[in-house]
Structures are given as C-alpha cells and as structure tokens.
C-alpha positions in Angstrom: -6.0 5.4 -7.0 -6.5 8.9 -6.8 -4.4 11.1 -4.6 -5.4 14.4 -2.9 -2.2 15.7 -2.2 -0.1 14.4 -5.4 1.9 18.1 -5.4 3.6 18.0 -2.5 5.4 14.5 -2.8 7.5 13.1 -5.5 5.8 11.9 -8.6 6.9 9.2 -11.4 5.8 8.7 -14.9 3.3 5.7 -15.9 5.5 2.9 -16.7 4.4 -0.7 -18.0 5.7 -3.9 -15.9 8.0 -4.9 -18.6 10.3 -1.7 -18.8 10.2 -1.3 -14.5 13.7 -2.7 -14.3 14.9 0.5 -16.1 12.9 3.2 -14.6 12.0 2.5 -11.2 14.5 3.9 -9.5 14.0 7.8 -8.2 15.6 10.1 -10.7 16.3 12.7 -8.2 19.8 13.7 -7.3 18.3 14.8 -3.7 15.1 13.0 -3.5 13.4 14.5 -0.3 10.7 12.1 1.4 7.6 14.3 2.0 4.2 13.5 4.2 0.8 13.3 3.4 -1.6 15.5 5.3 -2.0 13.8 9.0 -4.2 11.1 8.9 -6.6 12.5 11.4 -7.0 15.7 10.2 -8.1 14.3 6.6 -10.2 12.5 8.3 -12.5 15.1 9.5 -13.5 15.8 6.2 -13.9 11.9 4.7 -16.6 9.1 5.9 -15.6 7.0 8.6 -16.1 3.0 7.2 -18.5 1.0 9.7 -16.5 -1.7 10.6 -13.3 -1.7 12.7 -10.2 -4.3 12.5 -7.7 -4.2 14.9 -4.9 -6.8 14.2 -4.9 -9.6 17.0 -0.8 -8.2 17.9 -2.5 -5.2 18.5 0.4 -3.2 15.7 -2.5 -1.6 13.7 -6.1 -1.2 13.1 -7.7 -0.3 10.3 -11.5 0.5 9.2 -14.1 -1.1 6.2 -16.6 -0.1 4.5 -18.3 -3.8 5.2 -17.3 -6.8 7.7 -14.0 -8.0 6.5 -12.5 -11.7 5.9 -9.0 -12.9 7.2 -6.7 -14.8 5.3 -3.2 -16.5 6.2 -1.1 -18.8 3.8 2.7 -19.1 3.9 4.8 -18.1 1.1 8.1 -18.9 -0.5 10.3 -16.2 -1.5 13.7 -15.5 -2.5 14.4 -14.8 1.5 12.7 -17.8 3.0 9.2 -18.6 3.7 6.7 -16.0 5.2 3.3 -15.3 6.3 1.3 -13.3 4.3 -1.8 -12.3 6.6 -4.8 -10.6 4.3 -7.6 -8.6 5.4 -10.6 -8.1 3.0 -14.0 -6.9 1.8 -15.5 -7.2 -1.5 -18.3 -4.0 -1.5 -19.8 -4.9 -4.3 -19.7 -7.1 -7.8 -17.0 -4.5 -8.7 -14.8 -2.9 -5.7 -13.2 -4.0 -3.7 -11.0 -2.9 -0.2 -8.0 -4.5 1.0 -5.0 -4.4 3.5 -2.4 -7.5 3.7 1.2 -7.9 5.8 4.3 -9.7 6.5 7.0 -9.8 8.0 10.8 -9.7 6.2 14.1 -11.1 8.3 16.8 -8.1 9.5 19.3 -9.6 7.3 16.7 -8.4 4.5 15.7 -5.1 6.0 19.5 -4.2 7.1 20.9 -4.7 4.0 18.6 -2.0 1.5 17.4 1.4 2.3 13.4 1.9 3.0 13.3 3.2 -0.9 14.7 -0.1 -2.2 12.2 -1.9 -0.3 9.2 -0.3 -1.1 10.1 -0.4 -4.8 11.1 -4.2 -4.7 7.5 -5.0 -3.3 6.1 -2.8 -6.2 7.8 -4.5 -8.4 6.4 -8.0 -7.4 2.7 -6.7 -6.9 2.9 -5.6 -10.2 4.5 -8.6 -11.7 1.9 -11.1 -9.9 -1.2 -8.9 -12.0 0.8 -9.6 -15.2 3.4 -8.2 -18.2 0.6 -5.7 -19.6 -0.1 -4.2 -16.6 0.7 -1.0 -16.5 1.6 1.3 -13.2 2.4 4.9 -11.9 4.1 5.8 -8.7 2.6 8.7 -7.3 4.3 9.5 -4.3 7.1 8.8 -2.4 6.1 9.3 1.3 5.4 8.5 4.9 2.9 7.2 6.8 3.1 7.8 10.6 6.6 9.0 10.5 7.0 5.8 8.2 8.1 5.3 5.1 5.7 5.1 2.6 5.0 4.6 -1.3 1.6 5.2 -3.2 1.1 4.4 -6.5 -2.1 3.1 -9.0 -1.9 0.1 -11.7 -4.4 -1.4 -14.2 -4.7 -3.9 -16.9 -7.4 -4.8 -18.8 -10.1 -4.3 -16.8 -9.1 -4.1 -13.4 -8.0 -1.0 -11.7 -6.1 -0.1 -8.4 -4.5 2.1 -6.0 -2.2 1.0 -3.4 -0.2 2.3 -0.4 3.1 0.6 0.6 4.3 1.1 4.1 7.3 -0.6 6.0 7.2 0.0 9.6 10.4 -1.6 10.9 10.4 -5.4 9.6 6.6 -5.5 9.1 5.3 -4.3 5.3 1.8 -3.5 4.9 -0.2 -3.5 1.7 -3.3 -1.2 1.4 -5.2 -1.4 -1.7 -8.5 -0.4 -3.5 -9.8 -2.6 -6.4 -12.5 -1.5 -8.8 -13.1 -2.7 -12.5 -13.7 -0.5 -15.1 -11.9 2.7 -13.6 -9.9 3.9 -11.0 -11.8 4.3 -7.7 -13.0 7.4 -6.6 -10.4 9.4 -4.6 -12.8 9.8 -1.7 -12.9 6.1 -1.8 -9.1 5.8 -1.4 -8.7 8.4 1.2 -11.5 7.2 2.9 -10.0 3.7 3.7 -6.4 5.3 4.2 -7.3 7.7 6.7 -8.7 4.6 8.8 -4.8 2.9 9.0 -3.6 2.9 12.2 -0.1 2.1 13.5 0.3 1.4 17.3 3.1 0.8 19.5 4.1 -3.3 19.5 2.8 -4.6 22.8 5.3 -5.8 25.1 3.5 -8.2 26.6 
C-alpha cells in the first residue's frame, strides 16, 4: 500500500518470503524511529469512512468505508493460545478493509525489543499468504507515540498494505486488500488516519 510520507522514515528493499530470514533485520548501524505526519492533521485533507467502530474495551476505534463484521477465534502459537479479534469490510468484489488484534503475554513482550516484534509478526503474515509472496517494508515508525511498522506484499493476484502497531501487550493489524494492484494511496491513508488509540479504561 502506498505511502505518503515514504522519505522521512526508514525504507527496505522488496524481499520475497523465502529469503526474509536473511534480510529482515534493519541494516542501519543507528536506525532512528521516525513518525508519520499526525493522524489528524492528514486527516483534514483525506475522506472520512462512514462507519465508526469503537472496540467494546474502549482501547481504539477505528473508521470503514461500509458496516464492518467482527470475528473472534482462538489460536495456537509458539507462546500459548490467543485471541485473534478481526474487524472487517469487503467494499466491493475486489477491495477490501481490515483491522485485527491480540494480545501477547509480558514474558513475550519483555524479552524482544518493539523492532523484533513487529518484524516477527511480518514475518508470519507473510508466511500465512504463501512462499511466492513477495513483500517490502516501507517504514519503520510510530503510531501515537507507538511503535509502528508499514509495509506492502502481493502474490499472484492479491495485493496489500499493512500497518503493524504494538501498543504495550496488544498488536494491531491494519490492512487494505485489493486484487489486481496495490490500492490507491488515498485509500490507505484514508482508513489509517481513522485508527485511534485511547487510554485503557480502568473501570
């Protein structure tokens, strides 16, 4: 998925899923985590998506283009089972806008640094859409002061663009799906710039 503001983070080469054990890993020797452009403020100059979601926790909200559907189904992973909770709209035969999270255990965020993270979840999107798909990460970032990674992969026919962000033990996936090309970057921005992070309720 397109990015407006690709210059002013840290960019990686395209990179198929069977070499990402070699290269995913930031070259830099002083890699310096950058932000995109303030949510709001892009805003003002995107379309606002009709329908509002705010997670029933009250942690985010986020807006679609049409009503959304909510999914939850329990995984098995290398650290234990957890719930994957998916929020989605198909817009037409051939886009598609989507936002998923879960939660990891501290002894799994305490042990590897944001970076490590976000690249391990890259890693396993990209594996689950198969060996010939092929990905670029575009930007290492934030998100609401929190860290952040964007990046775009394709096979065949389908084509992506994603935003990683880990906010504390919670990882969200933001994504927009379209076959035949990569979505328009309006498109992207659009559904980015209506992610919202809010303070946990203590209630």
């Amino acid at each position: 998925m397109g990015l407006l503001t690709v210059a002013a983070c840290t960019n990686r080469a395209e990179q198929s899923a069977a070499t990402q054990g070699a290269v995913v890993l930031d070259p830099d020797a002083n890699p310096r985590r950058q932000g995109l452009p303030d949510p709001i403020a892009l805003g003002e100059r995107l379309p606002e998506f009709e329908h509002a979601f705010r997670s029933p926790d009250g942690r985010f909200s986020l807006r679609f283009p049409t009503k959304p559907r909510l999914d939850r189904q329990l995984l098995e992973t290398p650290n234990g089972t957890i719930e994957l909770v998916t929020i989605a709209c198909d817009y037409s035969v051939v886009k598609a806008y989507w936002a998923s999270y879960s939660e990891y255990p501290s002894s799994y965020i305490s042990t590897r640094a944001p970076d490590e993270i976000l690249d391990e979840a890259r890693e396993t999107v990209v594996r689950k859409l198969g060996e010939r798909t092929i990905f670029t990460v575009l930007a290492d970032t934030t998100r609401q002061g929190q860290p952040a990674q964007r990046f775009r992969a394709r096979d065949g026919h389908f084509h992506a663009e994603y935003e990683l962000v880990l906010a504390g033990n919670r990882l969200y996936q933001l994504g927009v799906l379209r076959d035949g090309a990569y979505p328009p970057k309006v498109d992207v921005e659009a559904f980015l710039a209506g992610f919202r992070l809010w303070p946990a309720s203590n209630g």
